[in-house]
N, CA, C and O atoms as a Maestro MAE file, in Angstrom:
{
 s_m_m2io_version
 :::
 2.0.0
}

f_m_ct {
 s_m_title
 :::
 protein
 m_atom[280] {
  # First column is atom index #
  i_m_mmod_type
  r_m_x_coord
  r_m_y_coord
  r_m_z_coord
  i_m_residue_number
  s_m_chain_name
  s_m_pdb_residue_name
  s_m_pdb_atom_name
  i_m_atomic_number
  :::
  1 25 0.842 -1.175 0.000 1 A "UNK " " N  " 7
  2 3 0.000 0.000 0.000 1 A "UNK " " CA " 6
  3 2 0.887 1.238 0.000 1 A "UNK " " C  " 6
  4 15 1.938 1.439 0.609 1 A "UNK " " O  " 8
  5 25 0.267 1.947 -0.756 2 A "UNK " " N  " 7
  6 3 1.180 3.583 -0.816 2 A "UNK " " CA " 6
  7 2 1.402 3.982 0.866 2 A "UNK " " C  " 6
  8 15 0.987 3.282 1.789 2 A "UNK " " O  " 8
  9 25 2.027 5.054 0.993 3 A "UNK " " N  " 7
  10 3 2.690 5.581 2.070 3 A "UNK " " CA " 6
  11 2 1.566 6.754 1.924 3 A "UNK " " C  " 6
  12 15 1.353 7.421 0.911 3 A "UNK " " O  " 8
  13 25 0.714 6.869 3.529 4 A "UNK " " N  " 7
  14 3 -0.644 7.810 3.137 4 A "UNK " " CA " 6
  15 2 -0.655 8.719 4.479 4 A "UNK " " C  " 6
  16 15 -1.607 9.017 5.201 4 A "UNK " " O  " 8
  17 25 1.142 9.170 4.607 5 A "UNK " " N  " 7
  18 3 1.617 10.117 5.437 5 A "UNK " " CA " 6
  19 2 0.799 11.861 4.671 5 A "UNK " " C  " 6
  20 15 0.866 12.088 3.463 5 A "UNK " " O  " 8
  21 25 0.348 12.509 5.323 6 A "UNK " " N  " 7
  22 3 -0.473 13.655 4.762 6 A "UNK " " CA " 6
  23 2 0.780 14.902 4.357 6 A "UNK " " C  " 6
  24 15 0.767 15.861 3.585 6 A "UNK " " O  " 8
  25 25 1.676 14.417 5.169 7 A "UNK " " N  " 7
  26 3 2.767 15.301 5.487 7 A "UNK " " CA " 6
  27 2 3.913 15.233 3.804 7 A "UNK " " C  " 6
  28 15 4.206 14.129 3.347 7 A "UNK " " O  " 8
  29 25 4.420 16.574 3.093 8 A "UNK " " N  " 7
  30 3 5.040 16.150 2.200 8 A "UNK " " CA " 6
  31 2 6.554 16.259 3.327 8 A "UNK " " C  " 6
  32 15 6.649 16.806 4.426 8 A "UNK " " O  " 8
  33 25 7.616 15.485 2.501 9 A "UNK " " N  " 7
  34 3 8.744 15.458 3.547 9 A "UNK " " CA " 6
  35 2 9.325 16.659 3.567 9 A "UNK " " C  " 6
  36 15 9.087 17.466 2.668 9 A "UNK " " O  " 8
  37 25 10.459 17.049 4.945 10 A "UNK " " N  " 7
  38 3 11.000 18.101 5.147 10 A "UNK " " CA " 6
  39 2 10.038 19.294 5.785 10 A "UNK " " C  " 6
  40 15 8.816 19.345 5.921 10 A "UNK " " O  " 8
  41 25 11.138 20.276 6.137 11 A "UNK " " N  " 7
  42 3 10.363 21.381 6.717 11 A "UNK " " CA " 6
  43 2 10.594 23.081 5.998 11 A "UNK " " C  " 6
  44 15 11.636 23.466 5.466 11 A "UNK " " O  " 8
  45 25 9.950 23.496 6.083 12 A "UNK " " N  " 7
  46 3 10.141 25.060 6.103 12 A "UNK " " CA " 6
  47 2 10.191 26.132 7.097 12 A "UNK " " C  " 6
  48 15 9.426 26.063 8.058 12 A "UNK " " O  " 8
  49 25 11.046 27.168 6.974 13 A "UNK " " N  " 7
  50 3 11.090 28.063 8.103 13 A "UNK " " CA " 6
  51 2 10.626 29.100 7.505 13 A "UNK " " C  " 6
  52 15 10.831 29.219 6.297 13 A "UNK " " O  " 8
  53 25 10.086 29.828 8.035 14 A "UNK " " N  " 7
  54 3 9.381 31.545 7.817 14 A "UNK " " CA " 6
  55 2 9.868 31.979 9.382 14 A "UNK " " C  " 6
  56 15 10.200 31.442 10.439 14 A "UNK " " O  " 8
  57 25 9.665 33.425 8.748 15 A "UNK " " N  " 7
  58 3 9.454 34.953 9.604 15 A "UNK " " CA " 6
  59 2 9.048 35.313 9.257 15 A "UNK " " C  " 6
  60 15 8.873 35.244 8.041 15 A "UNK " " O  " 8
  61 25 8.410 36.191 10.192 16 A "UNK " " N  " 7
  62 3 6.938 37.341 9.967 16 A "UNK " " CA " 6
  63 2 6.457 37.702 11.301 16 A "UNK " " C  " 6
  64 15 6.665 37.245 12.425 16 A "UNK " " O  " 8
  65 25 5.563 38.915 10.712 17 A "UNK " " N  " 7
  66 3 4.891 39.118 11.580 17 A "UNK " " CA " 6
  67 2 3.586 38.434 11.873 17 A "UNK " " C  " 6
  68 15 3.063 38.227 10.778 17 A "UNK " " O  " 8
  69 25 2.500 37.800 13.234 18 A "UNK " " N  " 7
  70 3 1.576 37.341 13.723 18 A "UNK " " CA " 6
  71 2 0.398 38.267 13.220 18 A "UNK " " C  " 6
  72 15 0.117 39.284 13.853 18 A "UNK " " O  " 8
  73 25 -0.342 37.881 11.987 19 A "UNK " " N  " 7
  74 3 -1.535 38.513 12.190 19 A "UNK " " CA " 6
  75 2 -2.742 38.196 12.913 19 A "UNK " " C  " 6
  76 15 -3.436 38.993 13.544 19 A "UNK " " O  " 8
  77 25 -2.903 37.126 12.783 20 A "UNK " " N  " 7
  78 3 -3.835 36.237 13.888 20 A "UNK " " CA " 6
  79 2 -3.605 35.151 14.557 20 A "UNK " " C  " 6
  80 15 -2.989 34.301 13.913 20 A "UNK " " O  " 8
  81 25 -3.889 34.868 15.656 21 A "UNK " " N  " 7
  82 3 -3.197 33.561 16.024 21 A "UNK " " CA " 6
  83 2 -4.332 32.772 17.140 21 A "UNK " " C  " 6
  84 15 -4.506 33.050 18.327 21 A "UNK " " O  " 8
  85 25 -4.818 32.014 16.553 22 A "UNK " " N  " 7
  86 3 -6.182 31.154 17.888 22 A "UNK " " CA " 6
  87 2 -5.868 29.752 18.494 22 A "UNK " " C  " 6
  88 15 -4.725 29.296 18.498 22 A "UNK " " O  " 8
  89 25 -6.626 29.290 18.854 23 A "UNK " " N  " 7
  90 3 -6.028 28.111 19.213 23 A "UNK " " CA " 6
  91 2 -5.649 26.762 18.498 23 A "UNK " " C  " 6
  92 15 -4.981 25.774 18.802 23 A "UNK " " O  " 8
  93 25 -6.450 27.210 17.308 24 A "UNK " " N  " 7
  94 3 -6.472 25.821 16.122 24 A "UNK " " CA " 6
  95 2 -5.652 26.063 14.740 24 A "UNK " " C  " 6
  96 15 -5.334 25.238 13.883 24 A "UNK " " O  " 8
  97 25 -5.372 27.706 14.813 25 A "UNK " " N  " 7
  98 3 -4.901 28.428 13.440 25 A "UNK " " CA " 6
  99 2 -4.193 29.479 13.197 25 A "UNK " " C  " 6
  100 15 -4.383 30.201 14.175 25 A "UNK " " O  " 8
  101 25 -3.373 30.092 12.364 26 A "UNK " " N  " 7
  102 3 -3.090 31.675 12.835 26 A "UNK " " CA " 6
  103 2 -2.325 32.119 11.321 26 A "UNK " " C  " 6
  104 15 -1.686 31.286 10.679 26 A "UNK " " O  " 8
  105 25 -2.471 33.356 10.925 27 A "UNK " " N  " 7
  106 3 -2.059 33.715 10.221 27 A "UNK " " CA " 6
  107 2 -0.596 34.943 10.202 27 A "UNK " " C  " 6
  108 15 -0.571 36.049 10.744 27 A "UNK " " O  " 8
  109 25 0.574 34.231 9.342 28 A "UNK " " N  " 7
  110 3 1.797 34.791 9.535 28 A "UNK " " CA " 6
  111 2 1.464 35.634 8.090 28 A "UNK " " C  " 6
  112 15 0.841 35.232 7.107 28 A "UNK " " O  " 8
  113 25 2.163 37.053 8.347 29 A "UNK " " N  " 7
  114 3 3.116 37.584 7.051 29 A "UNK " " CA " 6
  115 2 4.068 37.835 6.864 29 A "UNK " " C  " 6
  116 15 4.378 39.018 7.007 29 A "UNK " " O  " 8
  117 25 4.949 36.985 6.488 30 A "UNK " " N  " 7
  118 3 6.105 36.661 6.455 30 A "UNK " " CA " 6
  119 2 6.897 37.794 5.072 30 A "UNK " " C  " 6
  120 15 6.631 38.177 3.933 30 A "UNK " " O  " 8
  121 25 7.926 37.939 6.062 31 A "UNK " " N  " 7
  122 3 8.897 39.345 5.778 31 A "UNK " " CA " 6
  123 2 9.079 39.814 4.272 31 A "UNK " " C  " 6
  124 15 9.441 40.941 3.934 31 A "UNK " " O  " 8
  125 25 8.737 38.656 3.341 32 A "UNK " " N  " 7
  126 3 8.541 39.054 1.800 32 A "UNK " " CA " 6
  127 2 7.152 39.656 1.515 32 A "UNK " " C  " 6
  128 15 6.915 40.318 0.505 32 A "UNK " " O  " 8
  129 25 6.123 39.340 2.613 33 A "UNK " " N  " 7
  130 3 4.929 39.514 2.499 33 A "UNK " " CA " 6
  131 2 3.774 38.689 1.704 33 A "UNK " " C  " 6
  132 15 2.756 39.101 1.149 33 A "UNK " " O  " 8
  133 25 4.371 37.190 1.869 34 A "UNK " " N  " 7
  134 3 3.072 36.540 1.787 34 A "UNK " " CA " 6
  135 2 2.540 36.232 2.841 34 A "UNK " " C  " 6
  136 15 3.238 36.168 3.853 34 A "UNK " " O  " 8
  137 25 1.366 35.998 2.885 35 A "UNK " " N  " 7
  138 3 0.385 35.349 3.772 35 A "UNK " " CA " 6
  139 2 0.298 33.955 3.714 35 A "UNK " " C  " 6
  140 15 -0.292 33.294 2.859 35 A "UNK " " O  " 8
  141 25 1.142 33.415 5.018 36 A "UNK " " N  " 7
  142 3 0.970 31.910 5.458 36 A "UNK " " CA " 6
  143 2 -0.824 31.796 6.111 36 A "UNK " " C  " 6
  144 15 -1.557 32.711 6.487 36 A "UNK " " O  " 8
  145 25 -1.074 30.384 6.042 37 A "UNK " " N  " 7
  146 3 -2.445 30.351 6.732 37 A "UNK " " CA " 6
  147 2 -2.036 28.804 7.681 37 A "UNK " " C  " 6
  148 15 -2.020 27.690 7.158 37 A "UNK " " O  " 8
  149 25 -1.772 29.046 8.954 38 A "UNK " " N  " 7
  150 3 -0.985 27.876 9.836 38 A "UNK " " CA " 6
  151 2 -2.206 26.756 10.791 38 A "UNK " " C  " 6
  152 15 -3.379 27.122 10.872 38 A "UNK " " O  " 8
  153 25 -1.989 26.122 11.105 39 A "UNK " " N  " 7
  154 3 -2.572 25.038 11.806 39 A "UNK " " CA " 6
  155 2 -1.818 25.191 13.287 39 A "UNK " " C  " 6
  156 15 -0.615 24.936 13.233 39 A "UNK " " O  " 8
  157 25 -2.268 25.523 14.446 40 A "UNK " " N  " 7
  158 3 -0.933 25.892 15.356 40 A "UNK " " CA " 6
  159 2 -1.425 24.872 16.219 40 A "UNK " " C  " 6
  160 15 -0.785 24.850 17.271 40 A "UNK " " O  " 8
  161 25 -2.642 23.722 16.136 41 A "UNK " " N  " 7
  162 3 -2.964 22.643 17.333 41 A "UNK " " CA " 6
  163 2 -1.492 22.334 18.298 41 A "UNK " " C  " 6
  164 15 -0.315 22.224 17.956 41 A "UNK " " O  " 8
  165 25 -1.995 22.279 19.289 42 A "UNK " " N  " 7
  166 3 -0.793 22.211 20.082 42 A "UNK " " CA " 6
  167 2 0.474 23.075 20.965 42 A "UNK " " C  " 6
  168 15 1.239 22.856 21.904 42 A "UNK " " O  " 8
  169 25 0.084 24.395 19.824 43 A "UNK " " N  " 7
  170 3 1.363 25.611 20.200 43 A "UNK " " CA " 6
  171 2 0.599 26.483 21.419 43 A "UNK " " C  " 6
  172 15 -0.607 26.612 21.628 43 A "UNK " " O  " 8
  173 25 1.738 27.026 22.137 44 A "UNK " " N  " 7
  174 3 1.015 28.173 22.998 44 A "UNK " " CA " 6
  175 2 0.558 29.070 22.422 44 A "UNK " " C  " 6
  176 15 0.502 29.174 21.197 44 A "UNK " " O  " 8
  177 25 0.084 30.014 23.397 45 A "UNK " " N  " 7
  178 3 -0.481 31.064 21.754 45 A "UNK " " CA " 6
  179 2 0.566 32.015 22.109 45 A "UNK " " C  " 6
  180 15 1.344 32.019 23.063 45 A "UNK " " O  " 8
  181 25 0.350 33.164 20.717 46 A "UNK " " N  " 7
  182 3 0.995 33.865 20.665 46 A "UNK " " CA " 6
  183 2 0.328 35.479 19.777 46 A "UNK " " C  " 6
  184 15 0.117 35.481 18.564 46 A "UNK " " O  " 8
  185 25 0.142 36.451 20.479 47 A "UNK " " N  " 7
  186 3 -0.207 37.671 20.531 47 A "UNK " " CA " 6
  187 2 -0.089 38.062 19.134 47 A "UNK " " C  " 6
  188 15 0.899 37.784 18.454 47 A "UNK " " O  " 8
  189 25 -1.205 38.775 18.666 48 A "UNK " " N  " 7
  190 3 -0.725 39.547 17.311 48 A "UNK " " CA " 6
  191 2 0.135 40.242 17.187 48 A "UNK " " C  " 6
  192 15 0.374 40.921 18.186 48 A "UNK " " O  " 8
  193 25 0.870 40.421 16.197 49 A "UNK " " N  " 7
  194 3 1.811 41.846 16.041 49 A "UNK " " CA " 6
  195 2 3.476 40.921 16.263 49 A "UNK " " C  " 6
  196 15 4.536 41.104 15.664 49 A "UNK " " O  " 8
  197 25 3.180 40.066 17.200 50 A "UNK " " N  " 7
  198 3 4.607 39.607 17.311 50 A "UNK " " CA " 6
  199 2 5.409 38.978 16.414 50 A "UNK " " C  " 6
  200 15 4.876 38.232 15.592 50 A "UNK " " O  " 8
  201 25 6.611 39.136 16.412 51 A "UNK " " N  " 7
  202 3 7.378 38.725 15.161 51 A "UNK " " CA " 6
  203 2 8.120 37.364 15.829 51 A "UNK " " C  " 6
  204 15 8.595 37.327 16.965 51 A "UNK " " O  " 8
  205 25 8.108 36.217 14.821 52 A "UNK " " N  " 7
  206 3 7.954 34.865 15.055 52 A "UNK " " CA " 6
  207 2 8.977 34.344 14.028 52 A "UNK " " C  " 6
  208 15 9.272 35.006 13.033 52 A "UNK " " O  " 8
  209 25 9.471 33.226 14.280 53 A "UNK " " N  " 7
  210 3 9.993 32.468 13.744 53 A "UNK " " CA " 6
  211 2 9.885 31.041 13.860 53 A "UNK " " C  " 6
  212 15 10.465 30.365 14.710 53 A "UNK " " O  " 8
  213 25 8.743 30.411 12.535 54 A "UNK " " N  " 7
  214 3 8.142 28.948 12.513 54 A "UNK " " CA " 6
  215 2 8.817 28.208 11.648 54 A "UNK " " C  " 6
  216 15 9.399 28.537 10.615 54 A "UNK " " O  " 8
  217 25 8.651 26.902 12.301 55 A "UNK " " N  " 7
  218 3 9.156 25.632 11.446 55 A "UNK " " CA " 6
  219 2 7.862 24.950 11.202 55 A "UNK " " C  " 6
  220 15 7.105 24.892 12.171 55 A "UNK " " O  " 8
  221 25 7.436 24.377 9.985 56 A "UNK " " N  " 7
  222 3 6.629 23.991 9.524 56 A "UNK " " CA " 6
  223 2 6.853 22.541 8.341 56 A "UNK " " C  " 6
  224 15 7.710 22.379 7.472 56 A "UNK " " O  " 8
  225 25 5.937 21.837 8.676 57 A "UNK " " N  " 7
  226 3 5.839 21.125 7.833 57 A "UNK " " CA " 6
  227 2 4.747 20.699 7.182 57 A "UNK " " C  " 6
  228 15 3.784 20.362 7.871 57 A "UNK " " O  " 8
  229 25 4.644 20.612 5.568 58 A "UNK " " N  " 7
  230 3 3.759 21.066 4.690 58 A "UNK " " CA " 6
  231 2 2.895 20.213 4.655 58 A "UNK " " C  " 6
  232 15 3.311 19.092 4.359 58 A "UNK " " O  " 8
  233 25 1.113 20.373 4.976 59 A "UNK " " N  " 7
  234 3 0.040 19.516 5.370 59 A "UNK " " CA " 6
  235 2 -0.614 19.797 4.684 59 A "UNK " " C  " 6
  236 15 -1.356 20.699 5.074 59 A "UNK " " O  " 8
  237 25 -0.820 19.370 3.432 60 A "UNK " " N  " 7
  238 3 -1.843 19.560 2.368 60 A "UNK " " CA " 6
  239 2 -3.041 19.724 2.724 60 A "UNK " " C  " 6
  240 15 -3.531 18.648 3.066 60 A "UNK " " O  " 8
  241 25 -4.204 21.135 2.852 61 A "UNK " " N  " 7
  242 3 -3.557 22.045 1.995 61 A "UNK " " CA " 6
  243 2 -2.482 23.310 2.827 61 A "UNK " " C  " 6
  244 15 -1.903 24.221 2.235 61 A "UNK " " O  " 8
  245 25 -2.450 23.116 3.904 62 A "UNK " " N  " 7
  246 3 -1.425 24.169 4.807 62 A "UNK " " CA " 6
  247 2 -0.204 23.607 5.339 62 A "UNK " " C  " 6
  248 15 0.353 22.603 4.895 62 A "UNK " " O  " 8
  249 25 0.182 24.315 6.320 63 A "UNK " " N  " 7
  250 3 0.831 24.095 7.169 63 A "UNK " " CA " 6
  251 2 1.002 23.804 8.663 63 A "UNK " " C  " 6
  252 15 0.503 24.618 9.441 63 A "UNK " " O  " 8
  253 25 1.602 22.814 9.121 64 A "UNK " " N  " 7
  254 3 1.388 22.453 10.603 64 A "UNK " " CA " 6
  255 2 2.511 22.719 11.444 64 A "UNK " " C  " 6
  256 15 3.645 22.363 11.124 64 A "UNK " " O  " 8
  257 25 2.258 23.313 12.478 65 A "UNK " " N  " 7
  258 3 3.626 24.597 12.970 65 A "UNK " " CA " 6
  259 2 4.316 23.327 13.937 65 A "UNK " " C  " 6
  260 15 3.574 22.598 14.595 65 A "UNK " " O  " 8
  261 25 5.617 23.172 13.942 66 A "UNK " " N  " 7
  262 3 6.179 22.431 14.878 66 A "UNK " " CA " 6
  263 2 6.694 22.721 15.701 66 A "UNK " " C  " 6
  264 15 6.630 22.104 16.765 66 A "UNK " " O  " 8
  265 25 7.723 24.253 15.436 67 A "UNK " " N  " 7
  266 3 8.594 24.887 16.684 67 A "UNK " " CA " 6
  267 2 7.982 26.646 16.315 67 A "UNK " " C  " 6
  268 15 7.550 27.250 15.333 67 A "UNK " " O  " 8
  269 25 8.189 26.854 17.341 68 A "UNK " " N  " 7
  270 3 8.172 28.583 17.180 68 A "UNK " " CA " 6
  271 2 9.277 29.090 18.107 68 A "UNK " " C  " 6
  272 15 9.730 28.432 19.043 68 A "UNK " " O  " 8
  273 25 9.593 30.082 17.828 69 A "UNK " " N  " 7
  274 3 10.563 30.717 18.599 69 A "UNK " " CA " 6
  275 2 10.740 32.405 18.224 69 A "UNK " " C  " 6
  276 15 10.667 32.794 17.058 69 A "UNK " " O  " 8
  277 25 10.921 33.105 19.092 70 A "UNK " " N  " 7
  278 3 10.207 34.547 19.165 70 A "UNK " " CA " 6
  279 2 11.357 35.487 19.057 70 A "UNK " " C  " 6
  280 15 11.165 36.703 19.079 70 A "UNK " " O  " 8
  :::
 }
 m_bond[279] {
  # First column is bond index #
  i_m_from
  i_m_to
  i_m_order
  :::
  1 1 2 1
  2 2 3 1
  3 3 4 2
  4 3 5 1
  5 5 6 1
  6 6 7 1
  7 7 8 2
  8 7 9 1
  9 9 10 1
  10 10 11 1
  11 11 12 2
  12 11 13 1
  13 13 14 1
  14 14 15 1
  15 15 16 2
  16 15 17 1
  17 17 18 1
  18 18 19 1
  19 19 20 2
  20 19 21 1
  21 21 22 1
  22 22 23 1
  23 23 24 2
  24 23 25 1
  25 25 26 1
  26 26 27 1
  27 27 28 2
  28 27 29 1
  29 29 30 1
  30 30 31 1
  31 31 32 2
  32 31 33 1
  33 33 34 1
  34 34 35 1
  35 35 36 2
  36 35 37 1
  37 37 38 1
  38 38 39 1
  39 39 40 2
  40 39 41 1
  41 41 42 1
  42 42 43 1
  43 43 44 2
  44 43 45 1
  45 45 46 1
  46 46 47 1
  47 47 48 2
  48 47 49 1
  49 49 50 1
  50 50 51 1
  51 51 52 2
  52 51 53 1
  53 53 54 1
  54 54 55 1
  55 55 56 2
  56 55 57 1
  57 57 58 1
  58 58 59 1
  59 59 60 2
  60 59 61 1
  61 61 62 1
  62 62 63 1
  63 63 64 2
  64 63 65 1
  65 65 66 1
  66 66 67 1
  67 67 68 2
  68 67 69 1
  69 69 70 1
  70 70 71 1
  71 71 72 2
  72 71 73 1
  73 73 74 1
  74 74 75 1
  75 75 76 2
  76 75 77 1
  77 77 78 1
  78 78 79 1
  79 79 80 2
  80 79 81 1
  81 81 82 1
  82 82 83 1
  83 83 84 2
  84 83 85 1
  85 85 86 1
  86 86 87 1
  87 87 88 2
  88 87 89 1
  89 89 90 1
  90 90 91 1
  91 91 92 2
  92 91 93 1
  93 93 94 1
  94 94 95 1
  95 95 96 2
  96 95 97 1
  97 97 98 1
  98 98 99 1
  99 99 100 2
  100 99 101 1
  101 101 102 1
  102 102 103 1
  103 103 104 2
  104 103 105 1
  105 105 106 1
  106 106 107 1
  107 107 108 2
  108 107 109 1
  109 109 110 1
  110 110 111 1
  111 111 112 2
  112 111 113 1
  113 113 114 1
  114 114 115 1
  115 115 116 2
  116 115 117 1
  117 117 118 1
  118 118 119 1
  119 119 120 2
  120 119 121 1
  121 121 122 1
  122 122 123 1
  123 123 124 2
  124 123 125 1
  125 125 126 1
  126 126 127 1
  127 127 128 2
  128 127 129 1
  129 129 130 1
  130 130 131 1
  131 131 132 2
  132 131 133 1
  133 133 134 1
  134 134 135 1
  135 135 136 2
  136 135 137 1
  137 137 138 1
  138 138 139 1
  139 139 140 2
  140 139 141 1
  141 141 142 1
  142 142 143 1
  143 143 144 2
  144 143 145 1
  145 145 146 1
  146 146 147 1
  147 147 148 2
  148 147 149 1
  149 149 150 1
  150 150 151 1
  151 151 152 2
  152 151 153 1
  153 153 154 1
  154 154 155 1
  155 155 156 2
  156 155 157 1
  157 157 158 1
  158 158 159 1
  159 159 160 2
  160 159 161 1
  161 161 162 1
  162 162 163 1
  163 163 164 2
  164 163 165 1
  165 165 166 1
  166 166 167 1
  167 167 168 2
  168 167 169 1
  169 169 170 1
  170 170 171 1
  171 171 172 2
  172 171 173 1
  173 173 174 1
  174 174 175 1
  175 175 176 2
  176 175 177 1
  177 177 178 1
  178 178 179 1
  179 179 180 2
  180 179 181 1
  181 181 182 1
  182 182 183 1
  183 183 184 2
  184 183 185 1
  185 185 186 1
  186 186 187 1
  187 187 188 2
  188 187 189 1
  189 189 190 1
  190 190 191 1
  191 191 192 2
  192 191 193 1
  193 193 194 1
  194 194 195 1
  195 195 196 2
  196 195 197 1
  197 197 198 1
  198 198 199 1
  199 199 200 2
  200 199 201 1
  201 201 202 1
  202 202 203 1
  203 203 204 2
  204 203 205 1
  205 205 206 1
  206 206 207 1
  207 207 208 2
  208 207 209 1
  209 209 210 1
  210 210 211 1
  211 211 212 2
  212 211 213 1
  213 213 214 1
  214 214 215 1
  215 215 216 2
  216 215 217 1
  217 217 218 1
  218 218 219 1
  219 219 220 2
  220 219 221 1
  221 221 222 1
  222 222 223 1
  223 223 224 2
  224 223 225 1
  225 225 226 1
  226 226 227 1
  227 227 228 2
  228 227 229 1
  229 229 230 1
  230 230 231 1
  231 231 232 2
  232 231 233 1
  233 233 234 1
  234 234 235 1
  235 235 236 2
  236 235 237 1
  237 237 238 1
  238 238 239 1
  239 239 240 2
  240 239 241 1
  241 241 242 1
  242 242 243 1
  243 243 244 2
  244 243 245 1
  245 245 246 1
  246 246 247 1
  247 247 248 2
  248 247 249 1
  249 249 250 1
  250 250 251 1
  251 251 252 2
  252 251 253 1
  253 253 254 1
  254 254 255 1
  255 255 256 2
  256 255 257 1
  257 257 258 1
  258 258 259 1
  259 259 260 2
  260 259 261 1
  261 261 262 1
  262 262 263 1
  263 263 264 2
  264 263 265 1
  265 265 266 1
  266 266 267 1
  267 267 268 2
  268 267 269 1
  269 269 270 1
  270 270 271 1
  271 271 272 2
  272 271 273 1
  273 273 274 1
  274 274 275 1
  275 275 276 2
  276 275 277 1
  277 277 278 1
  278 278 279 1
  279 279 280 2
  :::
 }
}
């Protein structure tokens, strides 16, 4: 049977600034100025406006945040 991991392999890092951030989701704009749309289940939260630095790994169709660090 195929491998029916949701996850594609590897990770990505962004920076940006926190435009929204809830308990299930949050939106980064990251310093080139796109708009990430994140999955944060699990993360503490973290205040709008703050500038962040996520590791992510790519969850079709988003992203699922693994580390943050501020």
């Amino acid at each position: 049977m195929d491998d029916l991991d949701p996850f594609e392999q590897g990770t990505h890092t962004f920076s940006g600034i926190v435009k929204v951030w809830t308990q299930n989701s949050a939106e980064l704009v990251t310093d080139s100025g796109l708009a990430l749309f994140l999955n944060t289940q699990g993360q503490p939260p973290v205040p709008a406006g703050a500038r962040i630095t996520v590791v992510t790994r790519k969850y079709r169709p988003c992203y699922l945040v693994m580390r943050v660090t501020g």
